[in-house]
C-alpha positions in Angstrom: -28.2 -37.3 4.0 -25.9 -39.0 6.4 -23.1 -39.9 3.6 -23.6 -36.0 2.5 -23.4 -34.6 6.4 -20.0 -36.6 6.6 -18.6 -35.1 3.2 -19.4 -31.7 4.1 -17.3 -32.4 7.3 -14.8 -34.2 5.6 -14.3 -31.1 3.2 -14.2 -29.1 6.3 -12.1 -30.8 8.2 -9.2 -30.2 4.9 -9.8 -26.5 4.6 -9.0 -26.4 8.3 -5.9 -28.4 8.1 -4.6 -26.1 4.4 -5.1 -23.3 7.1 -2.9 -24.3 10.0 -0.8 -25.1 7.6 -0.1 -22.2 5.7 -0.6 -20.4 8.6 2.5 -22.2 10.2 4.7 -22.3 7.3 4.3 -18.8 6.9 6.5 -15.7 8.4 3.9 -13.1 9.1 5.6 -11.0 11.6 9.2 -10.3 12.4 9.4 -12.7 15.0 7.0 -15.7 14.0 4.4 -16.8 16.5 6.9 -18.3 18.7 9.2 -15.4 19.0 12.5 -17.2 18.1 13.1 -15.9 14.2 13.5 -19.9 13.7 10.9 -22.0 11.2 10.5 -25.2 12.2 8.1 -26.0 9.5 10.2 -25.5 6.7 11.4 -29.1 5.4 12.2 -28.1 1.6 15.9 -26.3 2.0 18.1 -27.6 4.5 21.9 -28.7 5.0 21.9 -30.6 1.9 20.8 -28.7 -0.6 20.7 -25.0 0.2 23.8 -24.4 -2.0 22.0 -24.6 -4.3 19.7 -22.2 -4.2 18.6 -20.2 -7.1 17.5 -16.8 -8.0 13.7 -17.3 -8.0 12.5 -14.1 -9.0 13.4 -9.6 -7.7 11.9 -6.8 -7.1 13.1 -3.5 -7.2 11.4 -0.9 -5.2 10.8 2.5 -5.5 13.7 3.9 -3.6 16.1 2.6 -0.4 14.4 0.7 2.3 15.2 -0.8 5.5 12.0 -3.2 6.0 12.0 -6.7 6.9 9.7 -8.7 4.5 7.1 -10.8 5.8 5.2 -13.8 3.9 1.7 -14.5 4.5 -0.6 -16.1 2.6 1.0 -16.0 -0.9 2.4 -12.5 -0.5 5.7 -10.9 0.5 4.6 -7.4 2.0 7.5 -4.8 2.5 7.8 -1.4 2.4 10.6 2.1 1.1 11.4 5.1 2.3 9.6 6.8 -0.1 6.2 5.9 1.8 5.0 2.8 -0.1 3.6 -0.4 1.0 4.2 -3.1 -1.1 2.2 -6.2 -1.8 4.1 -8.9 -4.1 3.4 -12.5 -5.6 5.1 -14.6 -3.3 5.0 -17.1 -6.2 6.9 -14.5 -8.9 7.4 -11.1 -7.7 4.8 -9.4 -9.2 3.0 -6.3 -8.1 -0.3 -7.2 -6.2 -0.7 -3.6 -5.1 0.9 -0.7 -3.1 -0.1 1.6 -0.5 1.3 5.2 -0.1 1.5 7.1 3.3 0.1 10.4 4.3 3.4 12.0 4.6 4.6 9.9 1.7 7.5 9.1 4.0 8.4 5.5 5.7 11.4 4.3 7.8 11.9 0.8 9.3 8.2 0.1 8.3 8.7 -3.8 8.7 5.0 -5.3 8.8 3.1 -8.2 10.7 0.1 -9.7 9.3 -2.8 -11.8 11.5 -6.1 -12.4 10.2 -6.0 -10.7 6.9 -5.0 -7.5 8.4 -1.6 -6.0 7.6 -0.3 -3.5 10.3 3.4 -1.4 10.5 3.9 2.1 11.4 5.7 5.1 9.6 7.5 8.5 9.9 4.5 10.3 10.7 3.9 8.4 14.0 1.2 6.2 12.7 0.2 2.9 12.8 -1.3 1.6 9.8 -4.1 -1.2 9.4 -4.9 -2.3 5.8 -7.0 -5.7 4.1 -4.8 -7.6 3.0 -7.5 -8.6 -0.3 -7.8 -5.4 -1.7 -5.7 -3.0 0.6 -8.4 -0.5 1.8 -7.8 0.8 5.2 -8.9 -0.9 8.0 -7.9 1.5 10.5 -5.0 4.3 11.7 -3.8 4.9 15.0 -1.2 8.4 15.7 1.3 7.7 18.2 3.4 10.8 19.7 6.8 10.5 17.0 8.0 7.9 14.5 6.7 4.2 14.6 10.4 2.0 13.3 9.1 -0.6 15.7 8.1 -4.0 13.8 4.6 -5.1 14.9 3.6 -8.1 17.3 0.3 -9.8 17.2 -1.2 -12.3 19.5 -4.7 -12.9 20.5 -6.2 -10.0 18.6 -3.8 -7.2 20.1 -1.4 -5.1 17.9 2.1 -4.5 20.3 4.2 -1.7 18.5 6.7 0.9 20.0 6.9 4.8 19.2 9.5 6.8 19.1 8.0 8.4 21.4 8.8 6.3 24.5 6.0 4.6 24.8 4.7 0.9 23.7 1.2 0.4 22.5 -1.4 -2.2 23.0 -4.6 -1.5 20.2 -7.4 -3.5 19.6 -6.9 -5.5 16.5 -10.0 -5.0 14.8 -10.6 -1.7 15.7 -7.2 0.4 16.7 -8.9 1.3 19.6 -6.2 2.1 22.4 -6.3 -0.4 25.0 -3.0 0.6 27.2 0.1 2.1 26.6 3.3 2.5 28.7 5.8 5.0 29.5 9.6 4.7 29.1 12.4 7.3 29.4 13.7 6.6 25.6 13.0 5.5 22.2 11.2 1.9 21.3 12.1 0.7 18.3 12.1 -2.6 18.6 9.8 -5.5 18.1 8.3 -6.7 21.2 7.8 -10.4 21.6 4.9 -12.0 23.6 4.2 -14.9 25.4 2.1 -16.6 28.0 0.5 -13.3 28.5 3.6 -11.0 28.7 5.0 -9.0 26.4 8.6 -8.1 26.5 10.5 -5.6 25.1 13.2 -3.0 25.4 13.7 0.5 24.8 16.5 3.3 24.6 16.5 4.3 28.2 18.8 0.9 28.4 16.2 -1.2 29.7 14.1 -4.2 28.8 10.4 -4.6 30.5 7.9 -7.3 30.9 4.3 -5.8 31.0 1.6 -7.8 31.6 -0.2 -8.3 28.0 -3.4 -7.6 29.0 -3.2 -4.6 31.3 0.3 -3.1 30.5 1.2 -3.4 34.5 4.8 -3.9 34.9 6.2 -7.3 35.9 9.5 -6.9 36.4 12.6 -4.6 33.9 16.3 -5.5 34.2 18.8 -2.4 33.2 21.2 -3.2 30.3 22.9 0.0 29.7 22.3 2.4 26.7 24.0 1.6 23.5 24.5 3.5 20.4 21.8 2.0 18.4 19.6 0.8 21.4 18.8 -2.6 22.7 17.5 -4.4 19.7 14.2 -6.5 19.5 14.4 -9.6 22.6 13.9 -13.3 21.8 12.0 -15.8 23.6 12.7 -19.5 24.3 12.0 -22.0 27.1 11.0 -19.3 29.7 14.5 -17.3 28.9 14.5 -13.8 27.5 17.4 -13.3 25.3 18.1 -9.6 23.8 21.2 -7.6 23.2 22.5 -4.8 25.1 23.2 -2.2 22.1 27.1 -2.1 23.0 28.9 -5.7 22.9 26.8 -8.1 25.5 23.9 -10.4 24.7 21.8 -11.5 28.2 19.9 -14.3 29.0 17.2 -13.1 31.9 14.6 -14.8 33.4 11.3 -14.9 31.5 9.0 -15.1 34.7 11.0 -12.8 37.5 14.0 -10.9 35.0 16.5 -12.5 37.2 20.0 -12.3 35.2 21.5 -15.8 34.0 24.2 -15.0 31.9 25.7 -12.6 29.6 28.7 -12.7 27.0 30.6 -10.3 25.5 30.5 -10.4 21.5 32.9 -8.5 20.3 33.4 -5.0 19.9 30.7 -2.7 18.1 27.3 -2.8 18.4 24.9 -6.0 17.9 22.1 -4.1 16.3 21.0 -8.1 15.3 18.1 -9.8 17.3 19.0 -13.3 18.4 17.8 -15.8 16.6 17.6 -19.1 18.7 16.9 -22.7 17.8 18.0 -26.2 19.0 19.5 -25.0 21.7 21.6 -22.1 20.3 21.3 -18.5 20.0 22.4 -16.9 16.7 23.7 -13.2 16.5 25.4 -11.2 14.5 28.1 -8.4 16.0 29.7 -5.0 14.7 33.1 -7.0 14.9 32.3 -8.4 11.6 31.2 -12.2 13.0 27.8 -14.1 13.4 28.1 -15.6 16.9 26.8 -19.2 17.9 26.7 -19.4 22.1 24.8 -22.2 24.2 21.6 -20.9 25.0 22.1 -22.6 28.6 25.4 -21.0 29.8 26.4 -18.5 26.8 29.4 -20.3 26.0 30.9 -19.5 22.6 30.3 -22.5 20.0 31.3 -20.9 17.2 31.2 -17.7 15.1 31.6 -16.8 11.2 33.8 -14.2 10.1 32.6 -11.7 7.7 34.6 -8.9 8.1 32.0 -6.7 7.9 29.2 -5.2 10.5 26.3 -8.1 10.4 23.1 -5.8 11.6 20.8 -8.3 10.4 18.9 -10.6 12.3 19.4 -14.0 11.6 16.8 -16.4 11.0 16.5 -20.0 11.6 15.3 -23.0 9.8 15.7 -26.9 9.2 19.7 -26.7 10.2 20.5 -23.6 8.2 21.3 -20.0 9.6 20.7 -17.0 7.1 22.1 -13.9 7.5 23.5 -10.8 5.8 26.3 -8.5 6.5 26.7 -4.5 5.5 29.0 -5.0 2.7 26.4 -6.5 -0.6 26.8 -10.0 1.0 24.5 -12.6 2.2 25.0 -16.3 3.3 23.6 -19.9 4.7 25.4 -21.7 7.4 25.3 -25.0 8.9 23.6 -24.9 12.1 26.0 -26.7 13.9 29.2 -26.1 12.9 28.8 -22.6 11.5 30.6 -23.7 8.1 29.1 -21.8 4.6 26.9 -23.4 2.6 25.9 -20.6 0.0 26.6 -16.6 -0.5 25.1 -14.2 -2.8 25.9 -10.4 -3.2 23.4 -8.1 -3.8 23.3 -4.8 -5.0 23.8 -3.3 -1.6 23.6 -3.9 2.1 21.6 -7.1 3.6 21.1 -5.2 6.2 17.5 -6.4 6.6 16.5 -9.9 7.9 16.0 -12.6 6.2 12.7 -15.4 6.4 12.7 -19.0 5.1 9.4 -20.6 4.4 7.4 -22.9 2.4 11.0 -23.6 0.2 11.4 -19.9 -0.2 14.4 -17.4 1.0 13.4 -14.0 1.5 15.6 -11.3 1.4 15.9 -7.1 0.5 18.7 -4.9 0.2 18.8 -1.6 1.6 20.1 0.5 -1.6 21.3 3.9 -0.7 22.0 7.8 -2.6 19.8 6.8 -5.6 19.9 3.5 -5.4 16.6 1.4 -4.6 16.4 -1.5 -2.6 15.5 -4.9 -4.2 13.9 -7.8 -2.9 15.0 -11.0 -3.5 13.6 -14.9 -4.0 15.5 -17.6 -4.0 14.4 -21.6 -4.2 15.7 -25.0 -5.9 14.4 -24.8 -8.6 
């Protein structure tokens, strides 16, 4: 009985362990769990041997789309502007199901997944909850205008901005309202939380720190309005970094919102979110360049020229910085030195982030005036 007691834990013990795991190497959310865009699992693609990276498998979807995929658990989600939610094989592309809207009508409708529940919003101002085994629906929630904000969830709570003004805190499980706070514009980007505060920023040319479990305000530090709106804010050793919307990234104070730095990056507007790892903090600008500055001070330490508005976010992992520019192109970058390692063009703008995980790359098109976006896999093999 005892050698039988010890096997059952044993057996136990390795399902837990394939959990963490997976759940680590995954990219379930916009952000990832630690709010940097920047994998520090992945160990597969790195320096070395990124350029060569092959066409794995694609998707096309059912019309233009300007979602972020997200991995979790063996499946790419995404969505199109044509109201469908997608479910793909993160193994080959193929279809694993689809979810249309009520309005049959979706914008930035990037998802999060936690706890196999997937949750984004859409056009009609409505959060969505669906399984992720057989995509039923868990649960809706109507916000007052159009949800383009990317989900964040921690500790059972689903974060997500309305167009509306305000930024919602609902009970994971359930969609039950649990607080919500008022802005004077738009909130559109993807809020990142941490040590029970929740950060974010919003058209009204602001970003806030709420407390996460009450929505009380903890401090907000004016940026200015920009064109686009401040996009989504990063998080890294008790520093908020987050762009302005015009031509300025800021580093502020996680705990009190004091201001550290802030550098100019070039004219246009940095509709990327920072991406920050080993000590840098990766953004792309409407001047055409992805820019590398010192987390610490904001110095410059280099920046890739494109020549062509870089809107995506970049993302991060194991010495290698992805991103995409407005003009069919997409690349890999040493870390360090910002030199390319690999390009690819694809059938129209990378506007959309890319993720790395578990030896994958990640990445969709936008398409455009009849042309549907596609998503792309790419690996070693």
């Amino acid at each position: 009985m005892k050698t039988i007691r010890i096997a059952v834990l044993m057996v136990c013990a390795c399902l837990m362990q394939v959990a963490w795991c997976q759940q680590h190497a995954d990219w379930a959310q916009f952000h990832r769990l630690n709010m940097r865009r920047y994998n520090p699992y992945e160990k597969v693609i790195g320096v070395d041997n990124v350029g060569s990276l092959k066409l794995k498998w694609s998707f096309t979807l059912d019309g233009p789309a300007d979602s972020t995929p997200v991995l979790a658990g063996g499946v790419v989600y995404t969505s199109s502007y044509n109201g469908v939610f997608y479910a793909l094989n993160a193994s080959n592309g193929t279809l694993r199901g689809t979810y249309r809207t009520a309005s049959g009508g979706q914008n930035n409708a990037t998802p999060a997944v936690a706890n196999g529940v997937v949750y984004f919003g859409s056009v009609e101002g409505v959060v969505y909850a669906l399984k992720v085994h057989n995509g039923a629906k868990l649960w809706s929630y109507q916000t007052g205008a159009q949800v383009n904000s990317p989900p964040t969830v921690v500790d059972g709570v689903v974060y997500i901005g309305s167009d509306d003004g305000n930024l919602y805190a609902l009970d994971a499980s359930t969609g039950v309202l649990l607080w919500s706070y008022t802005t004077g514009g738009m909130v559109t980007c993807s809020p990142a939380v941490e040590s029970g505060t929740v950060y974010f920023s919003s058209y009204d040319g602001n970003v806030y720190a709420l407390n996460a479990s009450t929505g009380t305000l903890l401090w907000s530090y004016p940026l200015g309005v920009g064109a686009w709106g401040p996009p989504s804010p990063a998080l890294a050793d008790g520093v908020v970094y987050v762009g302005d919307g015009t031509s300025n990234v800021y580093a502020l104070d996680a705990s009190t919102g004091a201001f550290i730095w802030s550098q100019n990056i070039g004219r246009g507007y940095p509709e990327s979110s920072p991406a920050v790892a080993y000590g840098v903090v990766y953004i792309g600008s409407g001047d055409g360049q992805l820019y590398a500055l010192n987390a610490k001070t904001g110095a410059t330490l280099w920046t890739y020229p494109t020549y062509n508005d870089v809107g995506a976010s970049p993302a991060v992992a194991n010495g290698v910085v992805y991103a995409g520019t407005n003009n069919w192109y997409f690349f890999a970058l040493d870390a360090k030195t910002g030199a390319q390692l690999w390009a690819f063009s694809t059938n129209y703008s990378a506007a959309p982030s890319p993720l790395i995980a578990n030896g994958v790359l990640y990445v969709q098109d936008t398409g455009t005036y009849g042309l549907s976006a596609t998503v792309y896999a790419f690996s070693l093999e």
